[in-house]
PyMOL commands that place a pseudoatom at each C-alpha (Angstrom):
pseudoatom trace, name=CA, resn=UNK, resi=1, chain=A, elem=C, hetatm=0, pos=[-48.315, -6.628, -18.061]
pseudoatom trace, name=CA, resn=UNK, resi=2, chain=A, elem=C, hetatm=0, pos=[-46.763, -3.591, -15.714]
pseudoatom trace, name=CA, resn=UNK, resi=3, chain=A, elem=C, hetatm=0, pos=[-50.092, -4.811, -13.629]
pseudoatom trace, name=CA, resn=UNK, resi=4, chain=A, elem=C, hetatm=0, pos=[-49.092, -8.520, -13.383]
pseudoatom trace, name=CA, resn=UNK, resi=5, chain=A, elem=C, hetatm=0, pos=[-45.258, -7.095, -12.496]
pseudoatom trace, name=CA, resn=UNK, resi=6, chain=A, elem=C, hetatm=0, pos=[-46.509, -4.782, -9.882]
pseudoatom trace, name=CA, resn=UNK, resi=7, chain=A, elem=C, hetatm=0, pos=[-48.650, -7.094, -8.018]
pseudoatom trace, name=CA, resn=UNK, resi=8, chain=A, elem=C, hetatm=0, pos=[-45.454, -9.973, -8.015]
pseudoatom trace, name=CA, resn=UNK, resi=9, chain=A, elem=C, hetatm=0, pos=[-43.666, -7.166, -6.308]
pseudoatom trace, name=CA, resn=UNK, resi=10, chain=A, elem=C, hetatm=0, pos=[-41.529, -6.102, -9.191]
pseudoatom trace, name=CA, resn=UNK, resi=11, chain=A, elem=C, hetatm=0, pos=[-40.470, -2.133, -9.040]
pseudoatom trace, name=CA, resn=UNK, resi=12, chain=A, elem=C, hetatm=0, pos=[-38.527, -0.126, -11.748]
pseudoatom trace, name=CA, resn=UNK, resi=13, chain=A, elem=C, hetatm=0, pos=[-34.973, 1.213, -10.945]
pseudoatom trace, name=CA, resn=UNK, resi=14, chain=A, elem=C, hetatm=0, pos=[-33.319, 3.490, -13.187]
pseudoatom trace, name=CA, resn=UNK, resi=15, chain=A, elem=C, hetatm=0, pos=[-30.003, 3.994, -13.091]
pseudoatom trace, name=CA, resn=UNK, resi=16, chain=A, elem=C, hetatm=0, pos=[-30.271, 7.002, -15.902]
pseudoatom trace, name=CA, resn=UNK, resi=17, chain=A, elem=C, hetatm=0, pos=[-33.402, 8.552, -14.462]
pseudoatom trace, name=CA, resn=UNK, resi=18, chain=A, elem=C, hetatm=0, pos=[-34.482, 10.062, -11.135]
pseudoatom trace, name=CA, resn=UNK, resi=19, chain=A, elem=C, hetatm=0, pos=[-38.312, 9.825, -9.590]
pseudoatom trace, name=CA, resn=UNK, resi=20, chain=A, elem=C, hetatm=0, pos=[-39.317, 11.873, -7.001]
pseudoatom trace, name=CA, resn=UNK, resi=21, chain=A, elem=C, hetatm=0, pos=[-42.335, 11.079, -4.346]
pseudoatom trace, name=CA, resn=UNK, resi=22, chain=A, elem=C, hetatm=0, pos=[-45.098, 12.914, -6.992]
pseudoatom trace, name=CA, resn=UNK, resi=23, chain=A, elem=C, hetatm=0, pos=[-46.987, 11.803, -9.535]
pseudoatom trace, name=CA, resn=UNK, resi=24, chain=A, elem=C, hetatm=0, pos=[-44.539, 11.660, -12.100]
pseudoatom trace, name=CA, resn=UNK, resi=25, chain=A, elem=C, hetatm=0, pos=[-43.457, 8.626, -10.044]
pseudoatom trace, name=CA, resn=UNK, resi=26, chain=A, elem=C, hetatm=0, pos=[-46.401, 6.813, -11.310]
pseudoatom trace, name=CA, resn=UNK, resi=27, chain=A, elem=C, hetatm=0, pos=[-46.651, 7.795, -15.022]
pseudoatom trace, name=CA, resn=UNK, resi=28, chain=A, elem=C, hetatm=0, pos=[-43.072, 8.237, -16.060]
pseudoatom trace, name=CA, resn=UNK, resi=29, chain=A, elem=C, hetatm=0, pos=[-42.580, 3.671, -15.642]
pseudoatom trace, name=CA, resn=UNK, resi=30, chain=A, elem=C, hetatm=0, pos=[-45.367, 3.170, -17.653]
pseudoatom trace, name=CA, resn=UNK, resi=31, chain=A, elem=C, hetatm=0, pos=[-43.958, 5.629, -20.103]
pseudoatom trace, name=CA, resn=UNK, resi=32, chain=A, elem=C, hetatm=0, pos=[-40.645, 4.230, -20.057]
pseudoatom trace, name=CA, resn=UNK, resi=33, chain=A, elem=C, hetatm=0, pos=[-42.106, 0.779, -20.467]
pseudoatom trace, name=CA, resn=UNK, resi=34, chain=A, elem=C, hetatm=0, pos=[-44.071, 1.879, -23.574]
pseudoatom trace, name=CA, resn=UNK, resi=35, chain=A, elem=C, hetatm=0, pos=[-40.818, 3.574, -25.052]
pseudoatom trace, name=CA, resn=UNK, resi=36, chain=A, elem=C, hetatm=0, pos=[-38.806, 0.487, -24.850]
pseudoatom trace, name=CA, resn=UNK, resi=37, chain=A, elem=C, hetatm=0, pos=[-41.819, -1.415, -26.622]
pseudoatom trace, name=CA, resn=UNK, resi=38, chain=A, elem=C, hetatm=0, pos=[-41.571, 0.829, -29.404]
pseudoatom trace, name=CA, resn=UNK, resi=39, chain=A, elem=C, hetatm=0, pos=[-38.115, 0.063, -29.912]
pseudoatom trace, name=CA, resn=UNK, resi=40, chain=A, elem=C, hetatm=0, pos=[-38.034, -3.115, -29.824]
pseudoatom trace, name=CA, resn=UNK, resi=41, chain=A, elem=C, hetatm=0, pos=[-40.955, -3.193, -32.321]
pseudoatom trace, name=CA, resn=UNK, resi=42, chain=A, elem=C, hetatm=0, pos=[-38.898, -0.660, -34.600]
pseudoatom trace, name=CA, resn=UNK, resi=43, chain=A, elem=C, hetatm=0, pos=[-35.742, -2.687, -34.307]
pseudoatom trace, name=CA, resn=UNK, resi=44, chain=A, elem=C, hetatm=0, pos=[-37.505, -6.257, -34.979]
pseudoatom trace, name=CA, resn=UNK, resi=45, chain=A, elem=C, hetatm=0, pos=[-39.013, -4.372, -37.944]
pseudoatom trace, name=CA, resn=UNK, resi=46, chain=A, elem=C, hetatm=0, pos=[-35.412, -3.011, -39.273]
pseudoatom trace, name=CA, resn=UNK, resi=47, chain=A, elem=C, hetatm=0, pos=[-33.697, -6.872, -38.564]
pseudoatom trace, name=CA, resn=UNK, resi=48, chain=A, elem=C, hetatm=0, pos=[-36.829, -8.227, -40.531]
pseudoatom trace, name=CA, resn=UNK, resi=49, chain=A, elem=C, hetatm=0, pos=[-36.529, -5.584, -43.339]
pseudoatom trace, name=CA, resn=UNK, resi=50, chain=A, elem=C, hetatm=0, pos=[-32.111, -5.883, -43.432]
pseudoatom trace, name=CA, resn=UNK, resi=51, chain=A, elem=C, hetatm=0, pos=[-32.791, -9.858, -43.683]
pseudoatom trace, name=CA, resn=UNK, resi=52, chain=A, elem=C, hetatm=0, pos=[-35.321, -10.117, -46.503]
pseudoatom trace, name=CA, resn=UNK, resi=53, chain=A, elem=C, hetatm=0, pos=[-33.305, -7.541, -48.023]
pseudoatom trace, name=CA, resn=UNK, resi=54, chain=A, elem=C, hetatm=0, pos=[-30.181, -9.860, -47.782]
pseudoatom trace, name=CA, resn=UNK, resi=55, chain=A, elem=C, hetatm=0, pos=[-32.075, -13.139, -48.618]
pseudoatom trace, name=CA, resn=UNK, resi=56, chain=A, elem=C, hetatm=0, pos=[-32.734, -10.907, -51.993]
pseudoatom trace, name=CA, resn=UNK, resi=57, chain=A, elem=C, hetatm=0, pos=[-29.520, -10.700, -52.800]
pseudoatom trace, name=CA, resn=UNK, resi=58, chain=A, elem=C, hetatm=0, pos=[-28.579, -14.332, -51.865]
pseudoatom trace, name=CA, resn=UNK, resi=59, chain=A, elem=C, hetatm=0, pos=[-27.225, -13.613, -48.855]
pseudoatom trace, name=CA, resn=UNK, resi=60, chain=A, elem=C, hetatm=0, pos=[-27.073, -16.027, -46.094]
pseudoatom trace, name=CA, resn=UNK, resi=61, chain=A, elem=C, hetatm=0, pos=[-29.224, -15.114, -43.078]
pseudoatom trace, name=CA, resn=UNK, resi=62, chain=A, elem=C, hetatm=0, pos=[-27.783, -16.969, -40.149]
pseudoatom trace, name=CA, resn=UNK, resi=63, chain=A, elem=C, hetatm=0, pos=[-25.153, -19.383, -38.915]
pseudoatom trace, name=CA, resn=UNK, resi=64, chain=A, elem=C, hetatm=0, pos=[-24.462, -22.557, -40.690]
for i in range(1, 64): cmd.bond("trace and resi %d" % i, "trace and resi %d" % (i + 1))
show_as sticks, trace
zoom trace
């Protein structure tokens, strides 16, 4: 995927974080990119786990 963006011309900017012209400039993206995959795994994985939980109880899971 970071291939596919890369060759479309897409580039990273961070606000929060600074790269320099080394080689942290190439790793540190990819590492980003993997941390915010993780997180969004974790948090579909706590939304799934809160709902089934609620549908459980009998509690309604979305808008009417």
């Amino acid at each position: 995927m970071l291939a596919r963006l890369e060759r479309a011309g897409v580039e990273l900017v961070s606000i929060t974080q600074r790269f320099n012209d080394d080689s942290l400039e190439k790793i540190m993206p990819i590492m980003l990119a993997l941390f915010d995959e993780y997180l969004a795994v974790d948090a579909g994985s706590r939304i799934r786990r809160a709902m089934r939980a609620n549908a459980e109880r009998t509690f309604h899971n979305g808008v009417v």
